[in-house]
TORGUFI-817496 format. One line per 2 residues: number of its first residue (from 0); for each residue y, x, z of N, C-alpha, C, O. Coordinates in pm, whole numbers, always signed. Layout:
<atoms>
NUM) Y/X/Z/Y/X/Z/Y/X/Z/Y/X/Z | ...
</atoms>
This chain:
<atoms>
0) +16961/+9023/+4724/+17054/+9105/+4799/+16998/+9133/+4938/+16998/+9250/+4979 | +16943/+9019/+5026/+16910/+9065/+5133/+16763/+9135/+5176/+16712/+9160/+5286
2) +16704/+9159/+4993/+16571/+9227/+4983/+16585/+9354/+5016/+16533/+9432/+5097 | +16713/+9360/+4886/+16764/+9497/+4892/+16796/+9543/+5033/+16741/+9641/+5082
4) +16868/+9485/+5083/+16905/+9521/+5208/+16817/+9584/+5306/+16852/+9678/+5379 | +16693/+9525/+5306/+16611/+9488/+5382/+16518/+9613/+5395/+16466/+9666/+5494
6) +16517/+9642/+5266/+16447/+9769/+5143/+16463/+9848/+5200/+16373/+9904/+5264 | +16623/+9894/+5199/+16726/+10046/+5270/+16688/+10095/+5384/+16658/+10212/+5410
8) +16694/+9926/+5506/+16718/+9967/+5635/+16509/+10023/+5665/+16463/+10072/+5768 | +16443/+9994/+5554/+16268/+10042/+5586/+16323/+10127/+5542/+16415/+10166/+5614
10) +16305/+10198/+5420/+16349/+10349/+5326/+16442/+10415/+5438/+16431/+10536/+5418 | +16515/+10398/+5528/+16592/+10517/+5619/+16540/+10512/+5760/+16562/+10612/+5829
12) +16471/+10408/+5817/+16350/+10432/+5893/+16224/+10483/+5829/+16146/+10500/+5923 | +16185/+10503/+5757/+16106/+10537/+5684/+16141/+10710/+5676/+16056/+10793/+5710
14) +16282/+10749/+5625/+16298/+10829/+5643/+16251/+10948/+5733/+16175/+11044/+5723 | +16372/+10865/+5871/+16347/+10947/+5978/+16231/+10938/+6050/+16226/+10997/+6158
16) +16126/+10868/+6007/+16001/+10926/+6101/+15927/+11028/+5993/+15853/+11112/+6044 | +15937/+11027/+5878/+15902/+11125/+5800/+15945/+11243/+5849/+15882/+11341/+5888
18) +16078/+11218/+5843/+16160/+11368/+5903/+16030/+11472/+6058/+15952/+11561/+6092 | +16101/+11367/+6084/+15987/+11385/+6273/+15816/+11450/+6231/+15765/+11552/+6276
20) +15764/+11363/+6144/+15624/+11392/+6124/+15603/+11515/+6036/+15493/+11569/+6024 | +15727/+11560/+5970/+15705/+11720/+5897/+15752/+11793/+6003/+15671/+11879/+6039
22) +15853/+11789/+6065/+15874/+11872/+6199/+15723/+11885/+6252/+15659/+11982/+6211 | +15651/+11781/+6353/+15551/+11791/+6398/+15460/+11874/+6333/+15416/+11979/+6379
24) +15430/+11817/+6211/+15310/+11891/+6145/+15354/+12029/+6129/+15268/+12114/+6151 | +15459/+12065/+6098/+15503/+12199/+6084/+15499/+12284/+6203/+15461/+12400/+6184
26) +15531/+12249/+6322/+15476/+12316/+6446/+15380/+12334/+6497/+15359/+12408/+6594 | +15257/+12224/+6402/+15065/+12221/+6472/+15020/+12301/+6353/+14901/+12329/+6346
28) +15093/+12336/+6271/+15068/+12373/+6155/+14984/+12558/+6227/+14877/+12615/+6242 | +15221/+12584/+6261/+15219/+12706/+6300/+15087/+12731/+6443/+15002/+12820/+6439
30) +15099/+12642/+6546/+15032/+12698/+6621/+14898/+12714/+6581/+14857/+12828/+6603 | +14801/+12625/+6521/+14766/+12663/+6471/+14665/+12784/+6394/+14549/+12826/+6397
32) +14778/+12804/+6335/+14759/+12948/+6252/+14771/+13070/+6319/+14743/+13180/+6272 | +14817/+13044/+6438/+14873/+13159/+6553/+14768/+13108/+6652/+14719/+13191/+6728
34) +14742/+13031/+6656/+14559/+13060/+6722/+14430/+13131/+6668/+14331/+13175/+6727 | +14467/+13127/+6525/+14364/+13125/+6468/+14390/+13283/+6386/+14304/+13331/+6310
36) +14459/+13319/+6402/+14508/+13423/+6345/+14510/+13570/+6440/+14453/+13677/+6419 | +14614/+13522/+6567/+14628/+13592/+6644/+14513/+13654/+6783/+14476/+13762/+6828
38) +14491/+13510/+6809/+14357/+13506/+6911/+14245/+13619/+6883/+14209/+13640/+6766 | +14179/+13706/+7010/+14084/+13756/+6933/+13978/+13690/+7034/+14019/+13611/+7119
40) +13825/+13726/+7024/+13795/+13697/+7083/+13687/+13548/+7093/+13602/+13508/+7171 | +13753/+13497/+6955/+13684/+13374/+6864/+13576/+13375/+6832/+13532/+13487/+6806
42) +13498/+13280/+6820/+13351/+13299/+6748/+13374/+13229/+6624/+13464/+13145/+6618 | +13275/+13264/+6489/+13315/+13246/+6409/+13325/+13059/+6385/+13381/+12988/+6302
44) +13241/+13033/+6502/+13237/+12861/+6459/+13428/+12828/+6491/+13517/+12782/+6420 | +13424/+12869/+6599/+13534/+12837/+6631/+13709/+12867/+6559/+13809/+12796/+6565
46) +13684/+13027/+6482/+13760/+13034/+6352/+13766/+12919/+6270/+13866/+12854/+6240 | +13617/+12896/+6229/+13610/+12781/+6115/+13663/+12700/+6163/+13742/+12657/+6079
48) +13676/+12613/+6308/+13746/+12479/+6358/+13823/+12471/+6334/+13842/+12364/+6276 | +13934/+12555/+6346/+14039/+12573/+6357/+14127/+12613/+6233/+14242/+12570/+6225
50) +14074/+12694/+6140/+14112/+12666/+6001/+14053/+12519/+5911/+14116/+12491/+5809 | +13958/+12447/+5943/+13937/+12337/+5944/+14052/+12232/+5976/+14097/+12148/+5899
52) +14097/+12258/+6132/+14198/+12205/+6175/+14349/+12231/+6077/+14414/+12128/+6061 | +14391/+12325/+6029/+14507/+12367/+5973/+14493/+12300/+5846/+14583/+12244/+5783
54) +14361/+12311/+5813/+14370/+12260/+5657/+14381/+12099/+5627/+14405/+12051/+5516 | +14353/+12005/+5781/+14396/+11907/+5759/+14512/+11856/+5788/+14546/+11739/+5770
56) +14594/+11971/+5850/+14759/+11942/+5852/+14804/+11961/+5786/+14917/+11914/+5784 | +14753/+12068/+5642/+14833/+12054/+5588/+14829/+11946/+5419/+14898/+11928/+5319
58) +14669/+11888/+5495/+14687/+11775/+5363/+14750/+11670/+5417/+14808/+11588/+5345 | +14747/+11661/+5525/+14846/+11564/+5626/+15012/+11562/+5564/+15082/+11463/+5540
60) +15037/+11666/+5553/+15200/+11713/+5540/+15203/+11693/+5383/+15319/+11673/+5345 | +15085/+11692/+5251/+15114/+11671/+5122/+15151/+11459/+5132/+15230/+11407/+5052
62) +15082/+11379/+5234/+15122/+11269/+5241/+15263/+11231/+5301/+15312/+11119/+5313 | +15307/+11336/+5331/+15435/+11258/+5439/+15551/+11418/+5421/+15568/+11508/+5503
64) +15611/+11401/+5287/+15686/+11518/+5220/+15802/+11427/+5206/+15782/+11316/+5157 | +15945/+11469/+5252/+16037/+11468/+5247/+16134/+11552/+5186/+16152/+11653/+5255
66) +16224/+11548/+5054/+16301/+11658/+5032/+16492/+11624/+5039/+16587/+11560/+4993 | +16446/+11721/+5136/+16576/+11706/+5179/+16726/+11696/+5045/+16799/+11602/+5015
68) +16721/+11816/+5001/+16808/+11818/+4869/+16866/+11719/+4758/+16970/+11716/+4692 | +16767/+11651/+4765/+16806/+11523/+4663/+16824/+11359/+4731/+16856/+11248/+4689
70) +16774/+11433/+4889/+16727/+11267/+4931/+16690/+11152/+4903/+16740/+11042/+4927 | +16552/+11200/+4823/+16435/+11139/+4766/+16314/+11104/+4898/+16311/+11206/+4966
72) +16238/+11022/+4945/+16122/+11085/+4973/+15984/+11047/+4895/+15945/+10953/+4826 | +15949/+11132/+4927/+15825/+11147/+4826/+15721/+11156/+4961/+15703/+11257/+5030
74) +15658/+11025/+4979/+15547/+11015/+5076/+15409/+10859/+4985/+15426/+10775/+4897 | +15299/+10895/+5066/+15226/+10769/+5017/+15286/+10632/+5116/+15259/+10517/+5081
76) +15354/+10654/+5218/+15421/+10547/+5243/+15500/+10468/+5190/+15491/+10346/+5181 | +15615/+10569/+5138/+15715/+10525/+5067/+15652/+10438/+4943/+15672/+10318/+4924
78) +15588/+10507/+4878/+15535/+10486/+4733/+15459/+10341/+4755/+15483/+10241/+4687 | +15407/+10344/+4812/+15350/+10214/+4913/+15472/+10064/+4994/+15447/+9946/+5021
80) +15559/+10119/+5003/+15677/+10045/+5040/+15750/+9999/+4900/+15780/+9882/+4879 | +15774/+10100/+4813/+15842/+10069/+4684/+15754/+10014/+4584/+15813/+9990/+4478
82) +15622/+9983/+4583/+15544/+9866/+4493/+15510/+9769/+4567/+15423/+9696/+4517 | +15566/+9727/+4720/+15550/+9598/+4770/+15651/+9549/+4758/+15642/+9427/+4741
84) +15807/+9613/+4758/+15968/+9615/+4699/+15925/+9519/+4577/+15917/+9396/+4570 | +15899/+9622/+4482/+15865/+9584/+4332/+15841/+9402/+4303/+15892/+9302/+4253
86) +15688/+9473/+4398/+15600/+9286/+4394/+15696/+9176/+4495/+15673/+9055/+4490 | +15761/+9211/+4550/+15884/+9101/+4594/+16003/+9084/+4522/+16061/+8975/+4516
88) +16032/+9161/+4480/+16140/+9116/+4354/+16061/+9013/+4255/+16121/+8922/+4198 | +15945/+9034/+4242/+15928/+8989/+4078/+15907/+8828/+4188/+15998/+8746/+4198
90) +15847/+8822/+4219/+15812/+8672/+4271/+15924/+8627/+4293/+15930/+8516/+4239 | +16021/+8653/+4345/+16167/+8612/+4365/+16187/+8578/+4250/+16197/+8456/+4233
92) +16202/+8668/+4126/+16256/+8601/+3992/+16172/+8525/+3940/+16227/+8445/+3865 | +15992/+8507/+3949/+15927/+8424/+3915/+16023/+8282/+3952/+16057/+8201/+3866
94) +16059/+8271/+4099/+16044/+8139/+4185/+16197/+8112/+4129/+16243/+8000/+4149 | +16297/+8233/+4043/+16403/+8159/+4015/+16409/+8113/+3890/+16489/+8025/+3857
96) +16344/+8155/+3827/+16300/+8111/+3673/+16189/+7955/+3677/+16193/+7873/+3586 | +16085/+7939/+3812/+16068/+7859/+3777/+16172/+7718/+3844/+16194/+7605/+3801
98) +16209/+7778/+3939/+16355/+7656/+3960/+16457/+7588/+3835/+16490/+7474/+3804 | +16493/+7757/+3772/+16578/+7741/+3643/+16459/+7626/+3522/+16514/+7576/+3424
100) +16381/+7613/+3534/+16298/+7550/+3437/+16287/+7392/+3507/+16279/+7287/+3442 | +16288/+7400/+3608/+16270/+7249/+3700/+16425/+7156/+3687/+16445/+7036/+3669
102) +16523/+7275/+3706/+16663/+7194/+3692/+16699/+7156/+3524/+16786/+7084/+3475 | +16631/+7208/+3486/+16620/+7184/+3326/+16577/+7091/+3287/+16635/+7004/+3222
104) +16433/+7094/+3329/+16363/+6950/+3277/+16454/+6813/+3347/+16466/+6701/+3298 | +16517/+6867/+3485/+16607/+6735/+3535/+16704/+6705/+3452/+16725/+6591/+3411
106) +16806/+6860/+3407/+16910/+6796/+3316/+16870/+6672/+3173/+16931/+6572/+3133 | +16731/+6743/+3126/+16667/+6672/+2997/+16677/+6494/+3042/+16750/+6402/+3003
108) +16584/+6501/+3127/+16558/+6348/+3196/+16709/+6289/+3213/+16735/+6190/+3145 | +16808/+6340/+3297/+16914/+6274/+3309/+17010/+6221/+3143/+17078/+6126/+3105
110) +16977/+6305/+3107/+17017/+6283/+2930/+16933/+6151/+2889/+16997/+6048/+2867 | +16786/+6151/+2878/+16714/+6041/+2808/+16763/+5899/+2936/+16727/+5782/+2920
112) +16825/+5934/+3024/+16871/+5806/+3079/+17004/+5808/+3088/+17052/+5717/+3154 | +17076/+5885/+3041/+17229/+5840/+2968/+17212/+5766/+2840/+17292/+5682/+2797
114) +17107/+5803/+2783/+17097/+5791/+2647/+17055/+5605/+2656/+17084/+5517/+2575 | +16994/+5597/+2759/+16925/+5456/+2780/+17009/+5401/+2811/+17025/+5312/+2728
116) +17110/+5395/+2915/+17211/+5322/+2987/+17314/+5249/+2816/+17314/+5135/+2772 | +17374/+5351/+2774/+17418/+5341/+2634/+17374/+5232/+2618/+17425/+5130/+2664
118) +17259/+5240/+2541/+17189/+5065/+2510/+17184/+5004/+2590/+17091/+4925/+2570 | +17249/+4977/+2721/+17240/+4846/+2788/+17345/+4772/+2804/+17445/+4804/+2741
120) +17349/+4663/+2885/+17416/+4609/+2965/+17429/+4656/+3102/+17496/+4597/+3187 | +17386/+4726/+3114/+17417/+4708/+3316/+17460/+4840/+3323/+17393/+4898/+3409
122) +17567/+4937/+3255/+17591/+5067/+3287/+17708/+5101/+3379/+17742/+5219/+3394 | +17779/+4989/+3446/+17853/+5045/+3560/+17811/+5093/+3659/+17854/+5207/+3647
124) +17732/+5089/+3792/+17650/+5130/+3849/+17541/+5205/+3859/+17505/+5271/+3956 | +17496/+5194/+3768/+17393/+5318/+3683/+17451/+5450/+3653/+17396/+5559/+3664
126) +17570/+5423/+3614/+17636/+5556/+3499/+17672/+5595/+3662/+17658/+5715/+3685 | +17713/+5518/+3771/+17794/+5619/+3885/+17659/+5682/+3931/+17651/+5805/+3938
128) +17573/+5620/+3956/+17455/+5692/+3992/+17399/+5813/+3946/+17352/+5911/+4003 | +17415/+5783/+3837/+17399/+5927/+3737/+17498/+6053/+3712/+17471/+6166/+3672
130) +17628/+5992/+3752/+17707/+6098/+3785/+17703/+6212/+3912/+17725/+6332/+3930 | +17667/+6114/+3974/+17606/+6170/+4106/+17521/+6265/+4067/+17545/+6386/+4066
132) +17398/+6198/+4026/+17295/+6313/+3976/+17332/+6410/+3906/+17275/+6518/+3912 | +17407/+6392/+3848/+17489/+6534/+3781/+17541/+6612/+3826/+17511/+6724/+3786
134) +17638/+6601/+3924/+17704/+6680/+4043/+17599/+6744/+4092/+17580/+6862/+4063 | +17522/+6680/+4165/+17387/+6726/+4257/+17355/+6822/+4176/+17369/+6935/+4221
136) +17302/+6810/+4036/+17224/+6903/+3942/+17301/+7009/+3957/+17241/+7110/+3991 | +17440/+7021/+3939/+17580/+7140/+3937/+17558/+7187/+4088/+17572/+7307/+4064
138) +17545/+7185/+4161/+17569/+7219/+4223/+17487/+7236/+4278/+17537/+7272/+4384 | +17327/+7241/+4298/+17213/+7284/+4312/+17192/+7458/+4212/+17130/+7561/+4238
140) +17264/+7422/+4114/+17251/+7519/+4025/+17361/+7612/+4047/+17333/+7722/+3998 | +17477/+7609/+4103/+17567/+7671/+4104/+17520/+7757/+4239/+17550/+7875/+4219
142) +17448/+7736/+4390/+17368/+7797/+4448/+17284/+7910/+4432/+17262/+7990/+4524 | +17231/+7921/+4300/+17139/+8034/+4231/+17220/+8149/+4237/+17180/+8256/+4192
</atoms>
């Protein structure tokens, strides 16, 4: 829950600097092209710079795409944020599955020493002890 949480509040910062960085690029985009377009007076190296320049804003702007309409974003950040998401969930359920397997093998053990007490003599004190351990087990588990 507080992954998730955690997830949202990156994904809507995440958002809004996306937002900001297509604005930006969209205005270095235009100028730009209105240098390079409009200007006369250019030499051709300097045409080439400068459509050089445009053409890496706008592979700039294929990494950091926002659509508004569905409020999706579609960036290599994001995509990058949501398979480190991914790989933290799973370790989380690794680490609760292997807990769920640890309180297990305890319940087992507490059994083969109920099972022992049975055959004895000395099970007043023992059996409270073990009740204990049982509670503990419940309620270690009821935590999950």
């Amino acid at each position: 829950e507080e992954a998730a949480q955690m997830a949202r509040q990156v994904a809507q910062h995440s958002i809004k600097i996306t937002r900001r960085t297509q604005a930006a690029l969209k205005k270095a985009t235009a100028a730009l092209h209105g240098a390079r377009v409009d200007t006369q007076g250019l030499s051709q190296d300097q045409k080439r710079a400068l459509k050089e320049a445009e053409e890496h804003l706008e592979e700039a702007a294929k990494h950091a795409k926002y659509t508004m309409g569905d409020g999706k974003v579609d960036s290599a950040e994001e995509r990058a944020l949501r398979e480190k998401l991914e790989k933290l969930k799973s370790r989380l359920e690794s680490q609760q599955d292997h807990r769920k397997t640890e309180l297990d093998q305890m319940r087992e053990e507490l059994r083969i020493l109920r099972d022992r007490l049975q055959n004895s003599d000395k099970s007043g004190a023992l059996q409270d002890a073990l009740d204990e351990i049982d509670r503990l087990l419940e309620e270690l588990e009821s935590k999950e």
